[in-house]
N, C-alpha and C positions, 0 to 999 in steps of 0.2 A: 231183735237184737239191738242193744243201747250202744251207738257209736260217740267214744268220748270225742271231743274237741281236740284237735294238733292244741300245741302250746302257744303258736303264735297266735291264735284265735282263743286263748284265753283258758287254754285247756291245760291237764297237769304236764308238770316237765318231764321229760324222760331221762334227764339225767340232771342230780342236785345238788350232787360236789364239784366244789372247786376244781379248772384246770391247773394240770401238772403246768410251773412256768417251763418256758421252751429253751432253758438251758439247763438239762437234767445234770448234764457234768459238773455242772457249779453247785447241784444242790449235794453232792460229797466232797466239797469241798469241807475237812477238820482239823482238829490240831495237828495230827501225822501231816498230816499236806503245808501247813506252814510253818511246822518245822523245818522241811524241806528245804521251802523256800529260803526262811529265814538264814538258814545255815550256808544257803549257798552266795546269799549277799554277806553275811559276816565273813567269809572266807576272800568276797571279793574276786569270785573264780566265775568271771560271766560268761567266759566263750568259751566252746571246744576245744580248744587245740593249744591256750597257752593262761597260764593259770601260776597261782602259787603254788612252788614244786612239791610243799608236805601235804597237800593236799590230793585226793582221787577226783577223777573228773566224773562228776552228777550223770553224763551224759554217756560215761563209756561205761557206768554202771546199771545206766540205764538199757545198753545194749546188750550189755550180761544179762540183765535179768528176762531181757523179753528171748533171747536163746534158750534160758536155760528156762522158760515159762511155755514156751514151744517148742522144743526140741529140736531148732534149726541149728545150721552150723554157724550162718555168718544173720546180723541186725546192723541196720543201719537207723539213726535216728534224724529227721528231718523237721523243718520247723510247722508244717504242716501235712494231713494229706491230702491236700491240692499239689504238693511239690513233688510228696512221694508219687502219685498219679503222674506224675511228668518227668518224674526220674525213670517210671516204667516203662513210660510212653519211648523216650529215649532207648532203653535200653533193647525194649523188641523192635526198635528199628521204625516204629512207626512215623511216617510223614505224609509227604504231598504223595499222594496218588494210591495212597493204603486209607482201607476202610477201618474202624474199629466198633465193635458190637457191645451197646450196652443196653439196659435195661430203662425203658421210660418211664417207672418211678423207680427215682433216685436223685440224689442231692445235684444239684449244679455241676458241682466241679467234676466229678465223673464224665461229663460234656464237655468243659472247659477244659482238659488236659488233655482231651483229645486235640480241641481245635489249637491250645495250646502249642500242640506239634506237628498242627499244619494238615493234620489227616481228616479223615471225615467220619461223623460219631453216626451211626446205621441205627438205629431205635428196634429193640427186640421189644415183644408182648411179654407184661408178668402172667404168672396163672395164679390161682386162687391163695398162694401164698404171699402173694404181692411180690414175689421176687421173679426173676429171668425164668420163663418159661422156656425149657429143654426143646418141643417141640419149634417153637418159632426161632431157636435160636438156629438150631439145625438150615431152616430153610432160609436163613440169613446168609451163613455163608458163601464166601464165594474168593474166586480168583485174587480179589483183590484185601482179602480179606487178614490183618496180621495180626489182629488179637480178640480177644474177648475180656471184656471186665466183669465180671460176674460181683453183685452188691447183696451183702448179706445185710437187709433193710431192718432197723428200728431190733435188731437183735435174733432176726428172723433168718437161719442160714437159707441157702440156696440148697435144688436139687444137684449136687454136689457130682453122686452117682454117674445123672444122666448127663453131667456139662463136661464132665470130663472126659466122660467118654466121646462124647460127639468131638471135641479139641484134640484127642489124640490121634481118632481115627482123620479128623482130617488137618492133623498138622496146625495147629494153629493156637499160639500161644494165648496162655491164661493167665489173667491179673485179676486175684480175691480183694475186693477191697471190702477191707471189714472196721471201717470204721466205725459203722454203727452194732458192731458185735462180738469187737475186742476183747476175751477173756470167753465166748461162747465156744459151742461146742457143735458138733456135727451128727448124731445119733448114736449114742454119745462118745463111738472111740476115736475122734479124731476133733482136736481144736482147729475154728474156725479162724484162717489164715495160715496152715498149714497141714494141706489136705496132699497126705504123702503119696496117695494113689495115682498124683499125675507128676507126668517125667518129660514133659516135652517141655516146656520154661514154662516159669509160673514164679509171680511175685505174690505177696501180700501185702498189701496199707492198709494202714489204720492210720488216728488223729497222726502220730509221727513216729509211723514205721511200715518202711516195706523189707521182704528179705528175698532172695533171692537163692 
């Protein structure tokens, strides 16, 4: 049997196209998008809350539409979701002396809004989906335990199923952050960031939005 050469010893590549650049959301950036923009500086309507009065506000349109794109009742929109992660953090009451469970790959800030809020971030195992493994999540929790952040990674949801189940039975709040799979889907009747099956509190974030 003829064994070729690795690539670094001179042998073929295994892979010959170009990497994707690493900020895919700028490669849809088009005209729809700056028009957007465009429109919102000609209007001279920069902030939330006070604007010129013939005008609608970008941003409470923007909350319409991710309600009526999810079928939640209430959207919030935030300048990032690092913030939305810390508006959650806040909201389940997370601080000094609470743990919170997430997933060890996954982006920074999912860490940082824990530490954020003074709590302490617990590292769950992914399984072969690269997301939050249901079994290690399980044996995570504990007493001290007041949420879970479940990351639905690079577009890839989470076992949705089994995390919710395990957060119901033992009580303990769920945060979807789905920024990296904003407009994704669950198999397929349920969009990811609004997974109706669970009732104990449960937010979603993405780039700028959690709902509650």
């Amino acid at each position: 049997m003829i064994m070729e050469k690795l690539a670094i010893n001179g042998g073929p590549k295994a892979k010959i196209t170009p990497n994707i650049p690493m900020y895919p959301g700028g490669l849809e950036i088009g005209e729809a998008e700056k028009k957007e923009v465009m429109e919102t500086l000609d209007r001279k309507y920069l902030f939330r809350y006070y604007g010129p009065k013939e005008y609608p506000s970008k941003v409470a349109e923007l909350e319409k539409r991710f309600t009526e794109t999810f079928g939640s009742k209430y959207a919030l929109a935030v300048n990032s979701c690092t913030s939305a992660l810390i508006s959650s953090m806040v909201a389940v009451e997370a601080g000094p002396g609470s743990e919170v469970i997430v997933p060890g790959y996954t982006f920074f800030a999912s860490c940082a809004a824990i530490i954020a809020a003074k709590a302490v971030p617990v590292i769950c195992e992914v399984d072969d989906t690269l997301t939050m493994d249901p079994a290690d999540l399980e044996k995570k929790i504990n007493k001290n335990t007041k949420a879970v952040i479940a990351v639905h990674m690079r577009g890839v949801p989470c076992d949705m199923d089994r995390i919710t189940d395990i957060c119901r039975k033992k009580g303990v709040s769920l945060i979807e952050d789905v920024a990296q799979s904003c407009g994704g889907s669950y198999q397929p009747r349920e969009k990811t960031g609004y997974f109706r099956r669970y009732r104990v509190f449960q937010f979603s974030v993405s780039q700028n939005y959690y709902r509650r």
